[in-house]
Residue, then its C-alpha position, 0 to 999 in steps of 0.5 A: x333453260x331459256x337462252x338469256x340476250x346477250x351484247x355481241x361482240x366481234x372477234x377480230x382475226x389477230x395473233x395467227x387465228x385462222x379464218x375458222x378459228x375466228x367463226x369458232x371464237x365467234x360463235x363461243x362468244x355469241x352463244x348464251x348456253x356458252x356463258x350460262x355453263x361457265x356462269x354455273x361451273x359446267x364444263x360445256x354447253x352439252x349440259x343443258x341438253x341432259x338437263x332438258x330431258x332429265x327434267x321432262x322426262x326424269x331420266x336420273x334420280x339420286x342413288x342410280x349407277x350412271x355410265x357416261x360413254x364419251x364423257x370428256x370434257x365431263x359436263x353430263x358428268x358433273x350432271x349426273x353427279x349433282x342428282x345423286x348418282x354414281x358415276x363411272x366415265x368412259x372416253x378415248x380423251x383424258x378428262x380431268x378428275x371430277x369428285x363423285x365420279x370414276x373415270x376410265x380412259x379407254x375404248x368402250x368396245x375393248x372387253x377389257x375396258x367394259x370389264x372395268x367400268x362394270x367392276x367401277x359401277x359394281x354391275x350393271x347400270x341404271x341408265x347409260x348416257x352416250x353423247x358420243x359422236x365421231x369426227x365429222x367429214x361435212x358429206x351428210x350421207x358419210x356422218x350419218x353412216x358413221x355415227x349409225x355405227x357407233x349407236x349400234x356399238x353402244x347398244x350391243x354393249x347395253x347386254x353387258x352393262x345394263x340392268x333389265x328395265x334400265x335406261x339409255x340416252x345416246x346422239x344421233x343424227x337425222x336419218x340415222x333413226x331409220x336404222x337404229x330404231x328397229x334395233x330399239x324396238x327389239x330391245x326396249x319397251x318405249x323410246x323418243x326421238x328429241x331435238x333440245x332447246x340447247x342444240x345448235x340450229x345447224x346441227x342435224x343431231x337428235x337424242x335417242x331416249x329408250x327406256x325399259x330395257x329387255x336383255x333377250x329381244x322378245x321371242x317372234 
């Protein structure tokens, strides 16, 4: 997506607003992937992220089982289910009902709860998407740590509900790749570090795409 111009318009500090919520207004307002996502019926910006690699890399194809870690609010979701794809969601967070696609709420670390997305998906997945990005302190050092943890999560959970040669698309942040790529390296026979058009120039996060998957790590 090329980001259309936009005429900017100032939000005023009324009605309680709290200096970072009138940043935040702001930025909303000033943001052409905001708009372009409202324009096209998406529930957030993130969606054009998916959609930058989906095109250059074809990553979703119709018929595919998609599991989307970290769904809420559902716009890589509402993606997944326009290509063809069957969709099972999993977040902590509710998230309203998308048709095309099931939703759990729930912790995807829980056994219980992985049990169920596997029984929604009808066993493993094709590709598993994961934007899922803990809360952030602000001490780079202390965000990197955090979201390293919750990659390495993910891709233990990858033996369990995706399919040999499957795909997966998960969010890092710079520095945390020296960690995880190792493990990927094991598991999957390419990957790609991406930084998307629609990543906001503060951001420090990137996206892991790792294709091929190998259930057993080859023999050393």
């Amino acid at each position: 997506m090329t980001a259309p111009r936009r005429t900017r318009e100032r939000v005023r500090a009324r009605g309680g607003r709290t200096a970072a919520q009138v940043r935040w207004l702001q930025r909303q307002l000033d943001d052409p992937f905001v708009a372009e996502a409202k324009k096209r019926g998406f529930r957030a910006r993130s969606v054009f992220k998916l959609e930058e690699i989906d095109k250059k890399h074809g990553l979703l194809r119709r018929g595919m089982a998609v599991l989307d870690l970290g769904a809420a609010p559902g716009s890589w979701t509402q993606y997944a289910v326009q290509k063809g794809c069957r969709v099972v969601a999993c977040d902590l967070l509710e998230m309203a009902p998308l048709p095309g696609a099931e939703f759990v709420r729930g912790d995807f670390t829980d056994p219980a709860v992985q049990e169920r997305l596997r029984e929604l998906l009808g066993g493993p997945a094709d590709v598993v998407l994961s934007d899922v990005a803990p809360n952030t302190t602000g001490l780079r050092n202390v965000d990197r740590l955090k979201v390293e943890a919750v990659v390495e999560v993910v891709l233990d959970l990858l033996g369990r509900v995706l399919r040999p040669g499957g795909a997966c698309l998960v969010k890092l942040l710079k520095g945390a790749e020296g960690a995880i790529l190792p493990i990927v390296r094991q598991r999957f026979t390419a990957h790609r570090l991406i930084r998307p058009k629609a990543t906001r120039a503060e951001s420090s996060e990137l996206y892991l795409l790792a294709t091929g998957f190998r259930p057993e790590p080859p023999s050393a």
